[in-house]
C-alpha positions in Angstrom: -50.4 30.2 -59.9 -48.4 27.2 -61.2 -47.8 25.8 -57.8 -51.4 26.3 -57.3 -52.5 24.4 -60.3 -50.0 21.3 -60.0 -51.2 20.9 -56.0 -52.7 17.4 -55.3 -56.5 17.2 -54.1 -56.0 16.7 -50.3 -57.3 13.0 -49.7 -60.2 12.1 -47.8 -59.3 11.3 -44.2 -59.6 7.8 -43.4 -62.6 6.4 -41.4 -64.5 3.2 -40.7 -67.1 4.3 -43.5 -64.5 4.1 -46.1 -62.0 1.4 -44.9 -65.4 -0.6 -45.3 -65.9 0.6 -48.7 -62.9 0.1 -50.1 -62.8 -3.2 -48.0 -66.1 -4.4 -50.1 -64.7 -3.3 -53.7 -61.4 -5.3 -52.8 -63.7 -8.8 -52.0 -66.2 -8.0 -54.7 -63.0 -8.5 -57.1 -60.7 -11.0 -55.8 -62.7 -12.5 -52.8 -62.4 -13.0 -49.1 -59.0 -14.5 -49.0 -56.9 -11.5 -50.4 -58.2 -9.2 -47.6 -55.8 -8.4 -45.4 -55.4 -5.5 -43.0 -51.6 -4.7 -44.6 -53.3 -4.8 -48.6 -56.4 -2.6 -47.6 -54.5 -0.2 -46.0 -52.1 0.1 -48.9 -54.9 0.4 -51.2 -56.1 3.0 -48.9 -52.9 4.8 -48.6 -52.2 4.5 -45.1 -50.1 3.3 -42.3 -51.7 -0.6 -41.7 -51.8 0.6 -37.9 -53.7 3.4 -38.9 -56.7 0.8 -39.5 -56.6 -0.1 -36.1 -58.3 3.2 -34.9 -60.8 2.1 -37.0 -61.1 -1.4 -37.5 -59.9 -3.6 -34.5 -57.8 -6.0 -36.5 -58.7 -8.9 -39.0 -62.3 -10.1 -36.9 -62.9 -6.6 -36.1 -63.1 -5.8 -40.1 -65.4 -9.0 -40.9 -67.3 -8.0 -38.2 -67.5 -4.4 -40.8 -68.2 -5.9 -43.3 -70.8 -8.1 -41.9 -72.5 -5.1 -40.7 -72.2 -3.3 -44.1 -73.5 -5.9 -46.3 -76.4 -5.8 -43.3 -77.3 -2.2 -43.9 -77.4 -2.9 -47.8 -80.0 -5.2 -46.9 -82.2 -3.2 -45.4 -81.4 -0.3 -47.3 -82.3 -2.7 -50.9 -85.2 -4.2 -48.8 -86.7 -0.6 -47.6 -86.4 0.8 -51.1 -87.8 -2.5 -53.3 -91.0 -2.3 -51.0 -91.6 1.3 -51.2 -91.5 1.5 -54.8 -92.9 -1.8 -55.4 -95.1 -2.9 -52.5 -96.7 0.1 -50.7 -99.4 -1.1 -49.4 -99.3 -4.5 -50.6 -99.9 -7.7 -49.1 -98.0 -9.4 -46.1 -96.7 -11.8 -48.9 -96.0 -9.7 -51.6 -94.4 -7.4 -49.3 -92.0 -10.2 -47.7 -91.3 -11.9 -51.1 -90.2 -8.1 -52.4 -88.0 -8.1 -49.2 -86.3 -11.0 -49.6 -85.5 -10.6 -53.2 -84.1 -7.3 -52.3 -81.7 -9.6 -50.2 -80.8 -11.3 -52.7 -79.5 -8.7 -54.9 -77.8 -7.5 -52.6 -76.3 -11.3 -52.0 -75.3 -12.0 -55.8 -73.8 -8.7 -55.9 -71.4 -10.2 -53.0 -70.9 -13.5 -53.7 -68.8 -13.9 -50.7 -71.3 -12.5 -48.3 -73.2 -15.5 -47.6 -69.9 -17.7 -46.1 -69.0 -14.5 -44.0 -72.3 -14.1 -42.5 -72.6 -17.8 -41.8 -69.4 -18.1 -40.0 -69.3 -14.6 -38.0 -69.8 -15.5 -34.0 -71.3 -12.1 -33.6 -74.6 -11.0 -35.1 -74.5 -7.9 -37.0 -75.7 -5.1 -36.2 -79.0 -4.4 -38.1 -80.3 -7.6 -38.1 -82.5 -7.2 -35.0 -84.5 -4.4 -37.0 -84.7 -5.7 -40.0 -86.7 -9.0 -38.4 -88.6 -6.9 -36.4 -89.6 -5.4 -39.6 -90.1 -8.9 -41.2 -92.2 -9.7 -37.5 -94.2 -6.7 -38.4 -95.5 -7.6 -41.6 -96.8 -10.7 -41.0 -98.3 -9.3 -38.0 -100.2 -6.8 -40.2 -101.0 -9.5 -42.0 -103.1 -10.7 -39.6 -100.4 -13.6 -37.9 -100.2 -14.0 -34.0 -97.1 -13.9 -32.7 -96.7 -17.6 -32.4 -96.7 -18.0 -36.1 -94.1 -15.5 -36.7 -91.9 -16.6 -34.3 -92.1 -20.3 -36.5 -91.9 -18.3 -39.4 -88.5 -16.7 -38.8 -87.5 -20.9 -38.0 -88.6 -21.9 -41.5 -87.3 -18.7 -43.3 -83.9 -19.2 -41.9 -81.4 -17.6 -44.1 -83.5 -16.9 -46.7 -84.3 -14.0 -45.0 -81.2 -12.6 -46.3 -81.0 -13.8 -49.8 -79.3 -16.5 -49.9 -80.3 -20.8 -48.8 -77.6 -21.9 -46.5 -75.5 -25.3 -48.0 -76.0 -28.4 -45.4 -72.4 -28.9 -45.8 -70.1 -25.9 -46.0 -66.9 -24.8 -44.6 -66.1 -22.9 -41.1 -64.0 -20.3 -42.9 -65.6 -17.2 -43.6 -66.3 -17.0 -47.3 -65.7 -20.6 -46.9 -67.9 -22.4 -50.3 -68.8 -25.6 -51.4 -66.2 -27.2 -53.7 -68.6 -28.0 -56.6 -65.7 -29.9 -58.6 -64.7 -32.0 -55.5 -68.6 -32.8 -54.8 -69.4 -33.7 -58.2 -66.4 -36.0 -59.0 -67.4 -37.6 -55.7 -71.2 -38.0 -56.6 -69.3 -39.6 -60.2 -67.7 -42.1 -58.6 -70.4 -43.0 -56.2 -73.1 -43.1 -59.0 -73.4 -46.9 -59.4 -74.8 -46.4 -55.3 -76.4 -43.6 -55.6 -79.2 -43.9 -58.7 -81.9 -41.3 -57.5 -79.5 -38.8 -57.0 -76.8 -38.9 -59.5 -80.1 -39.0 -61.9 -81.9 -36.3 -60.0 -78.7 -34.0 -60.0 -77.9 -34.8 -63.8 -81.9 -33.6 -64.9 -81.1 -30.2 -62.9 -78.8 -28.9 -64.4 -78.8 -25.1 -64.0 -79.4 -22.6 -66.4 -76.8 -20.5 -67.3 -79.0 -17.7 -67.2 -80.5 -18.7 -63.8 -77.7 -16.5 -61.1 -76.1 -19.2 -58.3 -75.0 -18.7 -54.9 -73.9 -22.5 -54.8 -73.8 -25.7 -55.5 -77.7 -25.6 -55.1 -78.8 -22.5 -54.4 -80.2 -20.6 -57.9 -82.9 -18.1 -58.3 -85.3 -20.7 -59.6 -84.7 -22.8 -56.6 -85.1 -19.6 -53.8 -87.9 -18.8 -55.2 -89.4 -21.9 -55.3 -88.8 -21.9 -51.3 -90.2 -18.6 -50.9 -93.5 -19.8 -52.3 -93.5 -22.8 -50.8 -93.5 -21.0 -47.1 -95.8 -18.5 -47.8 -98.4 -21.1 -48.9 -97.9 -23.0 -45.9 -97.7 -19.7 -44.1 -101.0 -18.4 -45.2 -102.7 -21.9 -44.4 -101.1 -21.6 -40.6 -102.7 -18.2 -40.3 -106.2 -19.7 -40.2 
């Protein structure tokens, strides 16, 4: 009975499901950078080789991950507009959808670098734009339009507005200290935008992906296209 009590729970096998959870937990608290195939599988428990079966190597798990933060998309996006916007308009439907994104993308800070950089699309992205293609052709757009539409929607499809300058590196980001020391010096050239930058100044309440990428500014976008969007459709 003794020997019974003090026996270990077995542990759950390893699989691709939960290398990629545990792979997500270990960016989500100390970024991109400290993932390695050696310190996930020793935070896993296992043999670093054993990964392999799984995960072909370093690419092969961004490539995961890429395809996991993916299905959180859709899965966020397909939730938000069933609770939310059942029914709803072909513009409340897509602005639910895309702030479903991003959630998802300032829960993962790191997300938008890696997707930007991968040379593979993820899986999943094909349906979710078809899904995006099908609401604005319920809501009454031709083909044509949509196709545009995806152009001007870009990444903001996925939650997040891509910098114009940004590194190749996945989870590469925008080095805010560099750029604004930079902008410092260059002020005495530069009126319109030093003064611009210094009268938008972020609130600290307002969540960032970037240098200049905040809620208040995605949003912004968002409208922006669907009014141009909805005078198109005509």
């Amino acid at each position: 009975m003794g020997s019974r009590m003090g026996a270990k729970k077995p542990r759950e096998p390893l699989s691709r499901d939960r290398a990629l959870t545990a792979a997500i937990a270990l960016v989500d608290a100390e970024g991109l950078p400290a993932l390695t195939m050696r310190r996930l599988a020793a935070g896993l428990g296992v043999e670093a080789m054993s990964l392999y079966h799984h995960l072909p190597g370093k690419e092969g798990l961004l490539d995961g991950l890429a395809e996991a933060v993916v299905a959180e998309i859709e899965a966020a996006a397909a939730g938000r507009a069933e609770a939310n916007t059942a029914g709803g308009d072909w513009r409340t439907r897509l602005r639910q959808r895309f702030l479903a994104a991003r959630a998802v993308m300032l829960r993962h800070p790191w997300a938008p670098g890696l997707l930007s950089s991968r040379p593979n699309v993820p899986a999943g992205v094909y349906g979710y734009y078809d899904g995006i293609i099908a609401t604005l052709l319920d809501g009454g757009f031709s083909y044509r339009i949509a196709h545009r539409a995806l152009h001007a929607f870009g990444s903001l499809a996925l939650g997040f507005a891509q910098e114009v300058f940004q590194p190749a590196a996945a989870g590469g980001e925008t080095d805010v200290d560099a750029a604004e020391a930079e902008l410092a010096a260059m002020a005495a050239h530069l009126p319109h935008l030093t003064a611009m930058v210094a009268a938008e100044v972020h609130d600290a309440a307002d969540p960032t992906l970037g240098w200049c990428d905040s809620q208040t500014e995605f949003e912004f976008t968002l409208d922006l296209l669907f009014d141009g969007l909805d005078r198109a459709r005509g």
